[in-house]
C-alpha positions in Angstrom: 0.0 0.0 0.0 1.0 3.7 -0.8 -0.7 5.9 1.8 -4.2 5.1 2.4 -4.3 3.6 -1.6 -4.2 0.0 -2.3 -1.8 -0.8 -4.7 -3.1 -1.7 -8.4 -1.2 -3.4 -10.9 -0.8 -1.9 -14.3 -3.8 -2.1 -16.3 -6.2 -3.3 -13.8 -9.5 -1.2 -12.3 -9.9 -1.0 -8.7 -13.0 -3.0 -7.9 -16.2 -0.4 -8.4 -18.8 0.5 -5.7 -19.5 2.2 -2.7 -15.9 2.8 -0.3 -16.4 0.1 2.6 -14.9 2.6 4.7 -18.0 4.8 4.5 -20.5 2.3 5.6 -24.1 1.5 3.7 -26.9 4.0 3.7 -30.3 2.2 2.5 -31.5 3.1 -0.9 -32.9 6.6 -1.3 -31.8 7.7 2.0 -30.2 10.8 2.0 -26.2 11.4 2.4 -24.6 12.8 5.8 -28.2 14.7 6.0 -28.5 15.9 2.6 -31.7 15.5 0.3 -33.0 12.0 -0.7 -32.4 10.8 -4.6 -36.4 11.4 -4.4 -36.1 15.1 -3.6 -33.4 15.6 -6.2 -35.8 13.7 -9.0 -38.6 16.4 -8.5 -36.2 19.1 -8.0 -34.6 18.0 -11.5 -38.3 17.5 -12.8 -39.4 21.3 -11.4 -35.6 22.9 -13.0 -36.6 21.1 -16.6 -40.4 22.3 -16.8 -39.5 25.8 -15.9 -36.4 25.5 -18.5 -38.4 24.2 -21.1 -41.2 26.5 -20.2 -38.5 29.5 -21.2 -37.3 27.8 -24.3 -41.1 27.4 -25.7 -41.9 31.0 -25.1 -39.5 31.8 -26.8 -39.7 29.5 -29.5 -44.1 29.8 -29.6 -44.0 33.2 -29.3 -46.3 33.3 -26.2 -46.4 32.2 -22.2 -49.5 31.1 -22.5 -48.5 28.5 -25.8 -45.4 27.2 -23.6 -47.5 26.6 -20.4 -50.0 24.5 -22.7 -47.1 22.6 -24.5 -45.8 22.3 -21.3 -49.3 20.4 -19.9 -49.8 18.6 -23.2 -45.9 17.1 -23.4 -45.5 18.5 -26.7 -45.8 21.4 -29.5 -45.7 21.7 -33.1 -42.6 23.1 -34.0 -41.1 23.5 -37.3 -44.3 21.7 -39.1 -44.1 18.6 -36.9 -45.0 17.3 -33.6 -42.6 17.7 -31.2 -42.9 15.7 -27.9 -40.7 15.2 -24.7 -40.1 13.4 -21.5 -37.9 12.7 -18.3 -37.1 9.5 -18.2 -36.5 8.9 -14.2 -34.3 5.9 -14.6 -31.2 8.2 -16.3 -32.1 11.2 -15.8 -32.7 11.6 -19.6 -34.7 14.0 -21.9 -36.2 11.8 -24.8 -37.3 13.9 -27.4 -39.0 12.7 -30.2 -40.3 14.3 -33.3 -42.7 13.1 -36.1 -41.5 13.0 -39.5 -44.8 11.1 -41.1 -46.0 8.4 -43.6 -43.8 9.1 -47.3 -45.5 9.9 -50.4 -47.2 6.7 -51.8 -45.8 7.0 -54.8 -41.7 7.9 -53.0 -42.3 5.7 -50.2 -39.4 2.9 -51.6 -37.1 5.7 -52.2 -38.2 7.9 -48.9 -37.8 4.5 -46.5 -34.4 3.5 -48.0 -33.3 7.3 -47.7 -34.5 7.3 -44.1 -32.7 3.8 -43.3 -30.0 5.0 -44.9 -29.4 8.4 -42.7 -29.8 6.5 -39.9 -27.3 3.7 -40.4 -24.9 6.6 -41.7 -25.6 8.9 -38.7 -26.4 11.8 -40.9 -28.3 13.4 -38.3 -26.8 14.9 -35.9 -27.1 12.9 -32.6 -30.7 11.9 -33.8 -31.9 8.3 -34.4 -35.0 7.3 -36.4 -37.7 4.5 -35.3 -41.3 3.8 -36.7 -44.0 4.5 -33.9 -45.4 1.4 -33.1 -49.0 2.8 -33.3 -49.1 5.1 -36.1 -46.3 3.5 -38.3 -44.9 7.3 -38.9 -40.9 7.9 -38.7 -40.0 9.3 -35.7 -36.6 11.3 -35.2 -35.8 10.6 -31.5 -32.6 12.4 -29.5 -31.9 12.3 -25.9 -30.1 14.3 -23.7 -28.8 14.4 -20.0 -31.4 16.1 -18.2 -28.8 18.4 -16.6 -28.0 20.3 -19.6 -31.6 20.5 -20.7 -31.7 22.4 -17.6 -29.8 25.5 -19.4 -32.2 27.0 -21.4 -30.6 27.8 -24.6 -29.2 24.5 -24.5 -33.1 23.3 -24.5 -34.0 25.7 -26.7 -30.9 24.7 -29.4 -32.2 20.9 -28.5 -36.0 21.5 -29.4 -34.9 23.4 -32.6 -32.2 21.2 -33.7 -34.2 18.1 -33.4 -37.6 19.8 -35.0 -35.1 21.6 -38.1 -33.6 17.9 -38.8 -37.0 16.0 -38.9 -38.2 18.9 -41.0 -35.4 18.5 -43.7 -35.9 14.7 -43.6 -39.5 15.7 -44.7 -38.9 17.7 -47.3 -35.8 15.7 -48.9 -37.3 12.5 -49.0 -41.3 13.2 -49.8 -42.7 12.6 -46.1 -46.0 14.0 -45.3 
């Protein structure tokens, strides 16, 4: 041992976890007196509504059309649905924005050029799905709900995500 270190050999990891030397705290309880991982979820979940609620007004041009975004979960922005949510697990922001059915008459090229964006990563940080229900391409993006928490970082995330599923619409004759 060097110090209070044990000593690793080159190339190995330490073994991962909590440091015996603390002792265990049950799950969700809250550190040396601090706020349970409960309170910090709704804290995290109040911060991102009152983020996003700035972004939208800005981006709908009204309070009154953020607040009701806000309620509904999502907006149409940029000529498409736009919709959100905090996934509690990972303390994610899924986004997801619809792109639509193609053109009967495009849909073999619009599906192969939608396939093909997605296994070449053309979109920027983006990743496209069918919706099981509808059967409409979907542009999905996530993002660590701690920088969704600065608002023009939500904002540049609404409009980046709504911008790319617009241009996918218009290249490749989705309605």
């Amino acid at each position: 041992m060097i110090g209070d270190a044990a000593w690793v050999p080159s190339g190995a990891m330490p073994p991962l976890g909590p440091d015996p030397r603390l002792g265990a705290a049950p799950a969700g309880a809250p550190l040396a007196g601090g706020p349970t991982s409960e309170d910090l979820l709704e804290q995290v979940a109040v911060d991102l509504r009152a983020s996003l609620a700035r972004a939208l007004t800005g981006l709908l041009a009204s309070a009154e059309a953020a607040d009701q975004a806000i309620e509904e979960g999502s907006c149409l922005l940029e000529g498409g649905t736009l919709a959100w949510r905090l996934d509690v697990d990972n303390l994610m922001v899924e986004l997801f924005c619809d792109i639509g059915l193609p053109e009967p008459a495009l849909a073999h090229e619009a599906w192969r050029f939608a396939l093909e964006a997605n296994l070449c990563r053309t979109c920027e940080g983006a990743y496209l799905g069918l919706h099981p229900d509808s059967g409409h391409l979907v542009m999905t993006s996530g993002l660590p709900a701690v920088l969704m928490l600065d608002d023009s970082m939500a904002e540049k995330a609404l409009t980046s995500l709504a911008r790319q599923a617009r241009e996918m619409r218009e290249a490749a004759g989705f309605a």
